[in-house]
C-alpha positions as CSV (number, residue, x, y, z in Angstrom):
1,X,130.2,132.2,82.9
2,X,127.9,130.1,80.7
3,X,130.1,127.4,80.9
4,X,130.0,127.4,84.1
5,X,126.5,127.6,85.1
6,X,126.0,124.4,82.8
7,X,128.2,122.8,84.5
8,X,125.2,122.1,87.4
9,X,123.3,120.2,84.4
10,X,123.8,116.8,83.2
11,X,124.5,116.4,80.0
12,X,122.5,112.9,78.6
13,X,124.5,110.6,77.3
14,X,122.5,107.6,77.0
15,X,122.7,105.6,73.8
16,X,119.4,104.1,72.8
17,X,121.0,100.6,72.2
18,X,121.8,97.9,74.4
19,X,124.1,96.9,72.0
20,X,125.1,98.4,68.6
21,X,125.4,96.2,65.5
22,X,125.8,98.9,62.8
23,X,125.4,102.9,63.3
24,X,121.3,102.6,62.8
25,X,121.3,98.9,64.1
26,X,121.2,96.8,67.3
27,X,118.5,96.4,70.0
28,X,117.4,99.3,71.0
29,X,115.9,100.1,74.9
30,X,112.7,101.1,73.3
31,X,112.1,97.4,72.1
32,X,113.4,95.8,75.2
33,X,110.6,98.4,77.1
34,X,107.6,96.7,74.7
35,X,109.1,93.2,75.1
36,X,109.3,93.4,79.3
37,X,105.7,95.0,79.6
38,X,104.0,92.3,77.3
39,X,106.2,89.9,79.3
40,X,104.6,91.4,82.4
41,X,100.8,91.1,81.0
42,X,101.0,87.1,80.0
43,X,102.9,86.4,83.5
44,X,100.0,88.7,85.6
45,X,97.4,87.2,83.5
46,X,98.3,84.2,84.7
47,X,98.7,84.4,87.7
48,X,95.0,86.0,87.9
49,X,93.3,83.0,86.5
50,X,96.0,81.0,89.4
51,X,94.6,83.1,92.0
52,X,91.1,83.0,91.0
53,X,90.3,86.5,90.0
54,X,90.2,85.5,86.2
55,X,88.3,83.1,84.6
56,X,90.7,83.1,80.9
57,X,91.4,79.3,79.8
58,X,95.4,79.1,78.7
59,X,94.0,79.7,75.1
60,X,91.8,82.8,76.0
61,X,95.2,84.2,77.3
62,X,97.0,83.2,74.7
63,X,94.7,85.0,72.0
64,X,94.4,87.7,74.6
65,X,97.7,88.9,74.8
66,X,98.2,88.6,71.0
67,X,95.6,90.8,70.5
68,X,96.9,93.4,72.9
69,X,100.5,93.0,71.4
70,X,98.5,93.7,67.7
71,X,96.0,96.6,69.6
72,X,99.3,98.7,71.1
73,X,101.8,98.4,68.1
74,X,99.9,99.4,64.9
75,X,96.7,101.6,67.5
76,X,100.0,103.1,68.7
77,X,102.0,103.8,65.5
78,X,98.5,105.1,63.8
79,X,97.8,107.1,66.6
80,X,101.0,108.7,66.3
81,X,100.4,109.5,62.6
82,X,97.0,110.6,62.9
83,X,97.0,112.4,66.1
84,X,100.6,114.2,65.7
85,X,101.9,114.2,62.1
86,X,98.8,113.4,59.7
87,X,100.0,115.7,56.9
88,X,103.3,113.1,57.0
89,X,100.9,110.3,56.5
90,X,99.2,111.7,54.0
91,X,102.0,112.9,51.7
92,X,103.3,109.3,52.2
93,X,101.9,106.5,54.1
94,X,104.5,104.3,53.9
95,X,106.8,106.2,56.4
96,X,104.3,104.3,58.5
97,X,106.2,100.9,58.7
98,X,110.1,102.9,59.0
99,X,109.3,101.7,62.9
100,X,113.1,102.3,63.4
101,X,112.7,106.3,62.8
102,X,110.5,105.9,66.1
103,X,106.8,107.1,66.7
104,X,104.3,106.1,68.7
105,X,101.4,107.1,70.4
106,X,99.5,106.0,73.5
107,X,96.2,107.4,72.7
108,X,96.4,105.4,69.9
109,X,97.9,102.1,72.0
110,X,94.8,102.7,74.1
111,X,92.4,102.5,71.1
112,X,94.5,100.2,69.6
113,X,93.5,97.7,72.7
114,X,90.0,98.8,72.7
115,X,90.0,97.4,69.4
116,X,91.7,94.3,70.4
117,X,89.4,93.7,73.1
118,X,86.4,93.7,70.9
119,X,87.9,91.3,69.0
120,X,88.4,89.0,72.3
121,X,84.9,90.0,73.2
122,X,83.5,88.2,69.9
123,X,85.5,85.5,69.3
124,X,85.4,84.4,73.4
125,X,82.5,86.2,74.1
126,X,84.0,87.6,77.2
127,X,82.3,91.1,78.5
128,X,83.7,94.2,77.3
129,X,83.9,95.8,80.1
130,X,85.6,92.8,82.4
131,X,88.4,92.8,79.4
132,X,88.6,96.4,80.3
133,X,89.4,95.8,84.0
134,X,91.9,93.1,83.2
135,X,93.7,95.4,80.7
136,X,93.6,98.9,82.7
137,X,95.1,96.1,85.7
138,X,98.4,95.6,84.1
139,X,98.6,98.6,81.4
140,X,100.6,101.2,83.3
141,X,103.6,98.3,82.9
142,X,104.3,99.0,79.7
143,X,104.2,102.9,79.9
144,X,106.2,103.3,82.7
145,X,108.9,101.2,81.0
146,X,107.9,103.0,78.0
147,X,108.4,106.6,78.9
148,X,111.7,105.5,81.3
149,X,112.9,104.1,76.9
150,X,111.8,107.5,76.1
151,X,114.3,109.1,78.4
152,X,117.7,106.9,77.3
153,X,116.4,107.6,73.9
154,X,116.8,111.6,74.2
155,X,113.2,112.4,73.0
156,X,110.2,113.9,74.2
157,X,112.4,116.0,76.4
158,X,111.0,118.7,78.8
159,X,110.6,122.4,78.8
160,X,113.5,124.8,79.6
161,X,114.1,125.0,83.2
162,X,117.1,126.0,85.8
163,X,115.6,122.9,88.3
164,X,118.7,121.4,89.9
165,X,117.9,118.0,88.6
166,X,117.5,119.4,84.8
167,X,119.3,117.6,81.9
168,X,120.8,119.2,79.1
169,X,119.5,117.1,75.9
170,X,122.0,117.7,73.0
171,X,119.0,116.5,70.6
172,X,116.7,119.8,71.7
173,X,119.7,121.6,69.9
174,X,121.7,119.7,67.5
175,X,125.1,121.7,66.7
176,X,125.1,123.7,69.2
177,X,128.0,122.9,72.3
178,X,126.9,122.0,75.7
179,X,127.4,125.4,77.3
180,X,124.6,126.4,74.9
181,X,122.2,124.2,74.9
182,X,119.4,124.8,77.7
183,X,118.6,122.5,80.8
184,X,115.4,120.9,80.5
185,X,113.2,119.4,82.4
186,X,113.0,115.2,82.3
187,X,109.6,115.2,81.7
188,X,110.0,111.7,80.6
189,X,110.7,110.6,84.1
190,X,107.7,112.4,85.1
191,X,105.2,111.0,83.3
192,X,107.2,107.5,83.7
193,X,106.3,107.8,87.5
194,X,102.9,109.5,87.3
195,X,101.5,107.3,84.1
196,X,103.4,104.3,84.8
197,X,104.6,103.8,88.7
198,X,101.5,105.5,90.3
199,X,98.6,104.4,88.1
200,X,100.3,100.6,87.9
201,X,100.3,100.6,91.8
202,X,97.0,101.9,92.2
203,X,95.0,99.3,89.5
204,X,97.3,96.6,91.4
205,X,95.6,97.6,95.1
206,X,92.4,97.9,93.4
207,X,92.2,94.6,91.4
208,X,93.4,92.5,94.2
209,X,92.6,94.6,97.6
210,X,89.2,95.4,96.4
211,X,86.0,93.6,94.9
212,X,85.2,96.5,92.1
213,X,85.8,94.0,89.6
214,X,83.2,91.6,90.8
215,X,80.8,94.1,91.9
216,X,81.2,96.7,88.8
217,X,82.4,95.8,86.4
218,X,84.0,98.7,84.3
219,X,84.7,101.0,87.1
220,X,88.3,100.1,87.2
221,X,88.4,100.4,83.8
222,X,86.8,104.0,83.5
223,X,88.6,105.1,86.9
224,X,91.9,104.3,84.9
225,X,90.9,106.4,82.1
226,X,89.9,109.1,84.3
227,X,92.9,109.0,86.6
228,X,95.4,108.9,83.5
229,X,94.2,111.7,81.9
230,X,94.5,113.8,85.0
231,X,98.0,112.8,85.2
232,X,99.1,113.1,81.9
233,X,97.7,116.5,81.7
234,X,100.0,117.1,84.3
235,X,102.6,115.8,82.9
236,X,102.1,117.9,79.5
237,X,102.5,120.8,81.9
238,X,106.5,120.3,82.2
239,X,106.6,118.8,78.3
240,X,107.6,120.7,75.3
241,X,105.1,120.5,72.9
242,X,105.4,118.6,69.6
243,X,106.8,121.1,67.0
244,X,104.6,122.3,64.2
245,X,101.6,120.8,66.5
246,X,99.0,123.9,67.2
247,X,97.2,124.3,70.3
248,X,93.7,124.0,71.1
249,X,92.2,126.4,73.7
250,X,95.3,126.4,75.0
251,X,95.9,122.6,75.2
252,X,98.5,120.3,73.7
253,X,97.4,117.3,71.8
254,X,98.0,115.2,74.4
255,X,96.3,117.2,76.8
256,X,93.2,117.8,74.4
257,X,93.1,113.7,73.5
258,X,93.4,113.5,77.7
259,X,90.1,115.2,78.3
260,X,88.1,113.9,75.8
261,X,89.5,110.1,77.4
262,X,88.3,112.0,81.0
263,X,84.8,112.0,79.5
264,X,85.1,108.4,78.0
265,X,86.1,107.4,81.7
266,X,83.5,109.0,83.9
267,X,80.8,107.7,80.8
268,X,81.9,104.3,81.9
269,X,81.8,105.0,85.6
270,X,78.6,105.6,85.7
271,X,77.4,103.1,83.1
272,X,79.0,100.1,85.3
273,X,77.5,101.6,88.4
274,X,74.2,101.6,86.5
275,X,74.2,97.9,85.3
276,X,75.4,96.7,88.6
277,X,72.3,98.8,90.2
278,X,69.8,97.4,87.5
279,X,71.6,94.0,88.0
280,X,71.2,94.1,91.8
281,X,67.7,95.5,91.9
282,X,66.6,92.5,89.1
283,X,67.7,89.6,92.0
284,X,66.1,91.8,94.9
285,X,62.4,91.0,92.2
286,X,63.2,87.8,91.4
């Protein structure tokens, strides 16, 4: 009887490697997901400063997009120490470069790139917040190709579910046969589409259909933040929770590191409304 009512789940099957060198070695989806959505950035960048709504030089866009490449790998592999598994890092820090064990984290990528885009700000003196705007335009690339690597890979699976479109992930229960294991939601695919499809589509209409960007700058930028959170709070909804990770008032750690980047986002809202105001009213003295 168990048998058969797991027979209306999929079992995943999907090998984290394109193709396989050795048993622990080959390229992996994960790395092709990073690779595409940087690809993505320099090719949008461009074509912002082709289409006039960027004023980067081909160097500023070259230092710009090695900076974010820097900003999401080690702000995301911190983050994911720090945030998730600090007594790991702390009985050995090391286990911080064994990339191939996996772990990242995007609250980290995200202040991994605020990071890098002070750096841009100094060395091309280009405005904070308009580096925000460019970044927030493009950033939902990279997770949504992210989160669909998370899903071949088999981790970050969902909580148990009888949905008719659950998966069975052998990884939630190692050892145990297929009959056994429980059907899960693919919470990856979730937040893929919520984080990554729906908040890239909406920064697209906004950058180009809209004039926020020239008018306040920042508000795309803190609308982002705002808008992410929300959805990634309801994504944590249908995710199992990190094991050995306590709650907080009832929130995950993703949901808890969500609301406090809410705050940061509606901080940044009103700030760019502010200067923009102050800006406007200066001219109207003048």
């Amino acid at each position: 009887m168990i048998h058969l009512f797991h027979l209306a789940y999929i079992e995943h099957k999907f090998s984290p490697f394109l193709i396989k060198f050795t048993d622990s070695f080959g390229i992996r989806y994960y790395g092709l997901a990073y690779l595409a959505g940087f690809l993505i950035a320099m090719w949008l960048l461009h074509l912002y400063t082709k289409r006039g709504r960027s004023d980067l030089t081909p160097s500023q866009q070259t230092d710009f997009l090695y900076a974010l490449i820097i900003g999401v790998l080690v702000g995301g592999r911190l983050g994911y120490f720090l945030f998730y598994t600090p007594e790991t890092f702390l009985r050995n820090p090391l286990d911080i470069f064994k990339v191939w064990e996996g772990g990242m984290a995007s609250h980290g990528g995200f202040l991994g790139v605020f990071l890098a885009a002070l750096w841009i700000r100094r060395r091309h003196k280009i405005p904070l917040l308009r580096t925000g705007d460019l970044v927030v335009s493009f950033a939902s690339a990279g997770l949504l190709l992210g989160r669909i690597a998370n899903f071949i890979n088999g981790e970050l699976w969902g909580k148990i579910t009888t949905v008719p479109w659950a998966f069975t992930f052998p990884q939630s229960a190692p050892g145990l046969p297929h009959s056994q294991i429980p059907p899960r939601h693919p919470s990856q695919l979730y937040e893929a589409a919520l984080e990554g499809l729906f908040l890239l589509l909406y920064a697209q209409l906004r950058f180009w259909k809209s004039n926020v960007t020239q008018k306040h700058p920042g508000q795309l930028l803190g609308e982002y933040l705002l808008i992410y959170s929300i959805v990634r709070i309801i994504g944590e909804q249908f995710r199992e929770p990190d094991i050995g990770i306590a709650l907080f008032l009832g929130l995950s750690r993703g949901s808890l590191l969500s609301v406090i980047m809410a705050v940061v986002g509606l901080l940044i809202i009103v700030t760019s409304r502010k200067r923009a105001s102050n800006h406007r009213q200066n001219l109207s003295e003048q």
